[in-house]
C-alpha positions in Angstrom: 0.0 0.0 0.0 0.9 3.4 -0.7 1.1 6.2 1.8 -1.8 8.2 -0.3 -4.2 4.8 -0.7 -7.2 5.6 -0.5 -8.5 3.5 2.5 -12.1 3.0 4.0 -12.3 1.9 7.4 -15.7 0.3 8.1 -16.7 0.8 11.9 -13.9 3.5 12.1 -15.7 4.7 15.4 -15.4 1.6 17.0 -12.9 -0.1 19.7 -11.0 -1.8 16.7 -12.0 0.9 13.8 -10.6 3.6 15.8 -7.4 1.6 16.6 -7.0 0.7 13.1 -7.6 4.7 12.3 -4.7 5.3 15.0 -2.4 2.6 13.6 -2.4 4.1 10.2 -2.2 7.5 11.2 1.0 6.9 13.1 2.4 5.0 9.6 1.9 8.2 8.1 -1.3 7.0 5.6 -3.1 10.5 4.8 -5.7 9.6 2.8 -8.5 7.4 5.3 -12.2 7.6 4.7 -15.0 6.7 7.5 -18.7 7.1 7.4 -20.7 7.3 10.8 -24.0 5.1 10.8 -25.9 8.5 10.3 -24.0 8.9 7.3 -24.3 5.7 5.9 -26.3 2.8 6.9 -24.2 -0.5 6.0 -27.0 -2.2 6.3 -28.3 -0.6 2.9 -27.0 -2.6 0.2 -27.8 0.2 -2.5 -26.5 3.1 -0.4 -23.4 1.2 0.5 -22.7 0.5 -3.3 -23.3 3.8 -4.2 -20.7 5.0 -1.3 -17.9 2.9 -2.9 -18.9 3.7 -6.5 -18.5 7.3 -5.9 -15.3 6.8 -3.4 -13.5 4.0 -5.1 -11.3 3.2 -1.9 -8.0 1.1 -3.0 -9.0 -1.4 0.2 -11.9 -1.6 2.5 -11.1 -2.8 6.3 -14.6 -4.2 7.8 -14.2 -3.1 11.5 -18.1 -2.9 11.3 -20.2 -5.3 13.2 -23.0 -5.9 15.9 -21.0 -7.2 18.6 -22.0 -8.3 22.2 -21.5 -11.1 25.4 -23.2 -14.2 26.3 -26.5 -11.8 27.3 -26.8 -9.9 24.1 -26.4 -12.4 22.2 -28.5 -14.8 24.1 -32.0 -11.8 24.0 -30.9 -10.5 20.5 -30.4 -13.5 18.2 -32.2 -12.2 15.2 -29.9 -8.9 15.0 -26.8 -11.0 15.5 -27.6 -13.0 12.8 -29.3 -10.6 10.2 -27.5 -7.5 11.1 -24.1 -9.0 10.5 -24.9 -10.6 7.5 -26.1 -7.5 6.2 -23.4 -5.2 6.9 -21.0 -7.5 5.5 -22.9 -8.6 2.2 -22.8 -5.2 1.4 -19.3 -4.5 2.1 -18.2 -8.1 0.4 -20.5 -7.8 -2.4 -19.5 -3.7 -3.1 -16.0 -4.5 -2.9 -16.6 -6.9 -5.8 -18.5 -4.8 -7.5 -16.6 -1.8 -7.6 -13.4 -3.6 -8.2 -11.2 -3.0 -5.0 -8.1 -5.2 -4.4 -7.8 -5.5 -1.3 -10.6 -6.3 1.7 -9.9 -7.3 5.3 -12.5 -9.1 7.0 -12.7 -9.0 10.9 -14.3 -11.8 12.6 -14.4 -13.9 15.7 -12.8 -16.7 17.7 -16.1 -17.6 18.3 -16.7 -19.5 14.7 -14.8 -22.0 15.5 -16.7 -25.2 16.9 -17.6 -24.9 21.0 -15.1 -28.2 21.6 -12.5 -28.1 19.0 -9.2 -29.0 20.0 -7.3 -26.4 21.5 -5.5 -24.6 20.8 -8.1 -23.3 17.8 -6.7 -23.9 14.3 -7.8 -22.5 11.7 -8.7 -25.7 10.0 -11.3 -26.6 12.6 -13.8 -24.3 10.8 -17.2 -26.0 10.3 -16.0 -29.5 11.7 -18.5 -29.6 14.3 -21.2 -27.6 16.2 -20.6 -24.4 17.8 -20.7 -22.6 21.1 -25.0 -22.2 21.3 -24.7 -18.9 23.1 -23.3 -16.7 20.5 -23.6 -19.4 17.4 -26.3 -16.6 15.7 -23.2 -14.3 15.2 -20.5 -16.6 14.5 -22.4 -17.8 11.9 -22.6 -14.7 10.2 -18.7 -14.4 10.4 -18.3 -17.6 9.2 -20.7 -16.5 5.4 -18.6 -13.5 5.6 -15.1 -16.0 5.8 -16.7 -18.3 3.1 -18.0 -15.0 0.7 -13.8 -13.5 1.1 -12.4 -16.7 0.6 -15.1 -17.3 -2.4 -13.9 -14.1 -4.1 -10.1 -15.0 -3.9 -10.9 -18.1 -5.2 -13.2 -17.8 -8.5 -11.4 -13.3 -9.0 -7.6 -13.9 -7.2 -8.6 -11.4 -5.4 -6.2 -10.2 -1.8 -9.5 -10.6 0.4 -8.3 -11.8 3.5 -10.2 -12.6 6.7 -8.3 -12.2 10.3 -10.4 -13.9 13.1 -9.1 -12.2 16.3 -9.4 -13.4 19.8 -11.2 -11.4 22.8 -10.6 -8.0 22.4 -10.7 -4.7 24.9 -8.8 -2.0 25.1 -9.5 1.8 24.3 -13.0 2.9 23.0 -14.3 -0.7 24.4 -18.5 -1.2 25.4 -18.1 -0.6 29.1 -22.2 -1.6 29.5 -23.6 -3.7 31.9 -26.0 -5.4 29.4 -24.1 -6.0 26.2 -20.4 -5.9 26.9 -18.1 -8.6 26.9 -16.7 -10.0 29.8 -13.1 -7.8 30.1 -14.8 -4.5 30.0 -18.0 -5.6 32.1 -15.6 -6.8 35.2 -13.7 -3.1 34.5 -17.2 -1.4 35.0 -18.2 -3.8 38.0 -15.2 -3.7 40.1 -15.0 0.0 39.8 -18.0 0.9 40.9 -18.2 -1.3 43.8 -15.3 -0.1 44.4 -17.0 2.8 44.7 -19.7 1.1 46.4 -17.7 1.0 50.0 -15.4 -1.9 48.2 -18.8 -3.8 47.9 -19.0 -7.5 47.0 -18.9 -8.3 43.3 -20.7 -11.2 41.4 -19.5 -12.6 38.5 -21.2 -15.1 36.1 -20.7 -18.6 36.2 -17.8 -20.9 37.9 -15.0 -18.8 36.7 -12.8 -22.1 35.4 -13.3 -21.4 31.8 -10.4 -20.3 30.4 -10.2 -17.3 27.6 -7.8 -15.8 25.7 -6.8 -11.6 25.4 -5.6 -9.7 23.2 -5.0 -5.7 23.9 -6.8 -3.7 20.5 -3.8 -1.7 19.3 -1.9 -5.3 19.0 -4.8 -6.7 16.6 -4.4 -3.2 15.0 -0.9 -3.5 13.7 -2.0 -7.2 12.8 -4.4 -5.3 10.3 -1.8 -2.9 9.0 0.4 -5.8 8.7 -2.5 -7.8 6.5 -3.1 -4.1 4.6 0.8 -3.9 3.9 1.5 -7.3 2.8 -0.1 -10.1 0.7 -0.7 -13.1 2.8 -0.4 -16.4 1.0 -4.0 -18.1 2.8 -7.6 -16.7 3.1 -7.9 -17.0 7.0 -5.8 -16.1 10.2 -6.7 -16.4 13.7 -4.8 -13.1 15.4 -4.2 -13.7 19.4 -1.4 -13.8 22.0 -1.5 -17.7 22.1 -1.9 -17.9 25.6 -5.2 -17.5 28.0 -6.1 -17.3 31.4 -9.3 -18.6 33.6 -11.9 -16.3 33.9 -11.3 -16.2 38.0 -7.6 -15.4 37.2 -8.8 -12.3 35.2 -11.3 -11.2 37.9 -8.0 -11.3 40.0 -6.8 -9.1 38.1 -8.7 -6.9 37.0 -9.8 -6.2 40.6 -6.0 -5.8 41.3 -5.9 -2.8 38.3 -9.0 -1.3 40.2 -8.1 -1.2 43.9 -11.3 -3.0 44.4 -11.0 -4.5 48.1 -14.1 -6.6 48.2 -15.0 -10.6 47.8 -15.6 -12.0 44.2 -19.1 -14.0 45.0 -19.2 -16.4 41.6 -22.9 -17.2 40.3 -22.4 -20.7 39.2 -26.3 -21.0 38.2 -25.2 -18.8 34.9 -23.9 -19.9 32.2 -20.1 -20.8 31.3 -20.1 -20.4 28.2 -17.5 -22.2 25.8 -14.5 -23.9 28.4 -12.1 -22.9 26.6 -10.8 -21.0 23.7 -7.2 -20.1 23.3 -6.3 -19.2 19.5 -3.1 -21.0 17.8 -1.8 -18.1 16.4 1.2 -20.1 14.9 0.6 -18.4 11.0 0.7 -15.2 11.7 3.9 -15.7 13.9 5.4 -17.5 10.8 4.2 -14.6 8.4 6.0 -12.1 10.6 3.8 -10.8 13.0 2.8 -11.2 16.6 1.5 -9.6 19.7 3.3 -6.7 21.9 1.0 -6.1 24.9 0.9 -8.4 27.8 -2.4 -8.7 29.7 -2.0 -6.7 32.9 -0.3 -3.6 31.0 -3.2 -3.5 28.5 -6.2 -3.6 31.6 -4.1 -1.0 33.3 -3.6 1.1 30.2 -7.9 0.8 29.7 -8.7 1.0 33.0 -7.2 4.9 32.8 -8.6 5.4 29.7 -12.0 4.5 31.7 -11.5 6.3 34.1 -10.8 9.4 31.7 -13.6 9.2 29.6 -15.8 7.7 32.3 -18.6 10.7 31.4 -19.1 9.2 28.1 -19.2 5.6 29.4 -23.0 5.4 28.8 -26.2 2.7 28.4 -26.4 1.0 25.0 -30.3 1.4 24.1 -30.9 -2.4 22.0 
């Protein structure tokens, strides 16, 4: 890529948009386009195309999603599933259409099957069934992988999809109802921190074990994708090594100051027991991961804590 590209970031307010914006920025590329929802609905197939016909962006980066936890997911399965689907079709499709080169697609851990072996390779898509609490949007990541690698297979296109681990980091969804579970325990321990060091409650037995990876780290993983032509159509993008959720709680309460008990609440679900990411081809490619774990909650704890006013309810 050229420093003038013209690139569209898709999502570019969001927590990996808006780190892909910064990562780009600092590499000195001067010529980045982004559309707020207001401006342009990606869900509109027609006004997307039109958007692309008139811009012509050299590559597309599909930040853009409706993302959530185990309780958005669980209450909103219809959105997951059709609101994905259609901002990507019309990303996918108008990439196609209007002839761009290159197109990264941002996905999910989460399409891989709910007991694959670990760690998760990237061959183990669609070899068994998956992880029933969140299957309604990893399946729409998973048409999205297929309709990418469909397009470098019958054009030779460079459309390559990057399935990251569990993100959080600057610009994450600190709300109660619809975060995941990084940014959620943030929120908790700091307000019952607040809350006379009150006790928090978590969900389920805290054994599962996840994997973390800070958003700035998956950023440069894009920039890397963006700047070079990778040889396959799919990369899982992680640290390669995970935690259980109790260890995390530990932690994060540690970043917080939070002086209270951690009461678990094993009569909610678990969730998926494990998912750490074998991140083995994009080590071999040249790239891996910077930040390790308690850096990254300590560097978006004060980010929290700095834009706490904005830190406000998701309306579903």
């Amino acid at each position: 890529m050229d420093k003038n590209s013209k690139i569209y970031i898709a999502g570019h307010r969001g927590m990996v948009g808006s780190a892909v914006w910064r990562a780009l920025e600092k590499k000195g590329y001067s010529n980045l386009i982004g559309r707020t929802s207001s401006a342009l609905d990606l869900k509109n197939q027609e006004a997307v195309l039109k958007f692309l016909q008139e811009e012509q962006p050299d590559a597309i980066i599909d930040a853009a999603a409706r993302v959530g936890g185990i309780l958005a997911n669980n209450d909103y399965p219809y959105q997951f599933l059709m609101e994905n689907m259609q901002i990507q079709n019309s990303l996918i499709d108008g990439a196609l259409k209007t002839d761009v080169e290159k197109f990264i697609f941002l996905g999910s851990s989460c399409i891989y099957p709910k007991f694959a072996p670990q760690p998760l390779k990237e061959d183990y898509l669609l070899t068994d069934a998956l992880e029933p609490t969140n299957e309604w949007y990893a399946i729409a990541k998973i048409t999205g992988v297929k309709a990418c690698q469909a397009i470098r297979k019958q054009f030779n296109k460079d459309y390559v999809s990057l399935m990251p681990t569990n993100l959080y980091g600057y610009f994450d969804n600190f709300d109660l109802k619809t975060s995941h579970v990084l940014p959620a325990m943030i929120r908790k321990f700091h307000e019952a921190k607040l809350n006379n060091n009150a006790d928090v409650t978590l969900w389920g037995s805290g054994t599962p074990m996840r994997e973390f990876l800070f958003v700035d780290d998956m950023a440069e993983a894009v920039v890397y994708a963006l700047e070079n032509e990778l040889p396959e159509y799919l990369y899982n993008v992680g640290s390669g090594k995970d935690i259980t959720i109790k260890e995390l709680a530990e932690t994060i309460q540690k970043a917080v100051g939070h002086e209270g008990d951690i009461v678990w609440d094993a009569d909610k679900p678990d969730g998926t027991p494990r998912k750490l990411m074998d991140v083995s081809k994009m080590k071999e490619i040249g790239w891996q991961y910077k930040t390790e774990l308690d850096e990254g909650i300590a560097k978006t704890y004060r980010w929290f804590l700095e834009n706490i006013e904005n830190v406000k309810e998701v309306k579903m």
